[in-house]
C-alpha positions in Angstrom: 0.0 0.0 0.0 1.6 3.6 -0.8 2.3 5.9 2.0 -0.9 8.9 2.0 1.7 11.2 2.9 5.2 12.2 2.8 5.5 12.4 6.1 4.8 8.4 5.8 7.0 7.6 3.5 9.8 9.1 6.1 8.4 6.9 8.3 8.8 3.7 6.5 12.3 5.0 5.6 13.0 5.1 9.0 11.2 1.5 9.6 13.7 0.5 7.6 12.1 0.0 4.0 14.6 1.4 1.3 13.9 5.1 0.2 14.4 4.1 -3.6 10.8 2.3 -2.7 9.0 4.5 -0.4 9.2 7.9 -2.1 8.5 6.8 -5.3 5.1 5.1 -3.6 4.5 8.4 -2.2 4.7 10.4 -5.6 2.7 7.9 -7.3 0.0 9.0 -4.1 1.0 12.7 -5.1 0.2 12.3 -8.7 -2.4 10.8 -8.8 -4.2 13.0 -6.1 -7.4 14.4 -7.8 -7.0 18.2 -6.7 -4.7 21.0 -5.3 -6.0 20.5 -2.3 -5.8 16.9 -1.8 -2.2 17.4 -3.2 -1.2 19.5 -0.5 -2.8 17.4 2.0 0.2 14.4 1.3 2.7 17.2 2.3 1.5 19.2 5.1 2.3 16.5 7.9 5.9 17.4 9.5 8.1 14.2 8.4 10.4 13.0 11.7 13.6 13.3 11.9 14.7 10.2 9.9 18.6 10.7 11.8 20.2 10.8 8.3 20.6 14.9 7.2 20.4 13.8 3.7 16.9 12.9 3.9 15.7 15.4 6.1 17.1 18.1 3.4 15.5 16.0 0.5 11.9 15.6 1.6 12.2 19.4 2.8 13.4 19.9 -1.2 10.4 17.3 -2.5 7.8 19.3 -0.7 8.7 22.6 -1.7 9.7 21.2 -5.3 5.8 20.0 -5.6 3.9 22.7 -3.9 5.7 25.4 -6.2 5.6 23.1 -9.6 1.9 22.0 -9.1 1.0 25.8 -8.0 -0.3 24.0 -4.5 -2.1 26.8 -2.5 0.7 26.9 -0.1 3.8 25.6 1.1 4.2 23.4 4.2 6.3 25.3 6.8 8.3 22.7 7.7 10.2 22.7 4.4 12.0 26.2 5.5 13.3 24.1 9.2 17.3 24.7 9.5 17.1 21.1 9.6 16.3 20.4 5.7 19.5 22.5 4.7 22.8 20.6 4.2 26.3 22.4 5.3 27.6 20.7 2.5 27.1 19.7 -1.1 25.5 16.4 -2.1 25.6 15.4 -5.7 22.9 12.8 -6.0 24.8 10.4 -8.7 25.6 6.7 -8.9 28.2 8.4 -10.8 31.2 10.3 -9.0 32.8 12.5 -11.8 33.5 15.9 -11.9 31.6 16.6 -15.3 28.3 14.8 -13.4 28.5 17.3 -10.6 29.1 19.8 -12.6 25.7 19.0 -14.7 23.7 18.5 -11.2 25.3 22.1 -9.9 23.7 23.5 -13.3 20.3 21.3 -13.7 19.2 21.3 -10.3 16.2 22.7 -9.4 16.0 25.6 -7.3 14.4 24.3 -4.2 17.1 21.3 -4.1 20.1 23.5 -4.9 18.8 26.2 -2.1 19.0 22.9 0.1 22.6 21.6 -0.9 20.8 18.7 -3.0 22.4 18.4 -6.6 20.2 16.4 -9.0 18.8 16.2 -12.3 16.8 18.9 -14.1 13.3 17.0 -13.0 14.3 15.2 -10.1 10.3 13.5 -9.8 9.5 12.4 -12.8 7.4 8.9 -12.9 5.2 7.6 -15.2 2.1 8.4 -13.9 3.2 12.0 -13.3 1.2 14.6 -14.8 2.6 18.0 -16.0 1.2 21.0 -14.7 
């Protein structure tokens, strides 16, 4: 069953179930939300503390990524918490290389590089995504 919220997903994270499974559950709940509103709904829960910084700056980057992209009628406050900033760059690669982090430094979003968080030019896509 897919987390209803983000603040789930953390959760299972933290249970122990591999992020590469339960955020990708939680954007297929995201996507496939019927309205605005119910969008917002799967983000305005406070994830814990998961104990790994990386995380915590990513969801904070995922939820402020989606409310802005999907023109949500707000954005969770949680998402501006000290605690979902990294001190330190963190290219998000399978690939260590110098020209890959130099691609994520340029690509990344704004509400992931803001964060530390270097990734791809559309960091959520899935299949079942729709484009706003």
């Amino acid at each position: 069953m897919r987390p209803a919220t983000l603040a789930k997903a953390v959760e299972r994270v933290i249970a122990g179930e591999p992020q590469e499974f339960a955020l990708p559950e939680f954007l297929d709940t995201f996507y496939l939300a019927p309205t605005a509103e119910a969008q917002l709904a799967t983000l305005v829960e406070r994830p814990p503390p998961s104990g790994d910084v990386r995380l915590d700056a990513l969801v904070g980057a995922i939820a402020e990524y989606l409310a802005r992209q999907y023109a949500l009628p707000s954005i969770p406050e949680w998402v501006f918490e000290p605690e979902r900033f990294l001190d330190h760059a963190w290219h998000v690669s399978q690939l260590d290389d110098p020209g890959m982090r130099e691609y994520l430094t340029f690509a990344s979003p704004a509400e992931f590089r803001s964060r530390n968080v270097f990734t791809e030019e559309r960091p959520l896509r899935r299949a079942r995504a729709k484009v706003a």
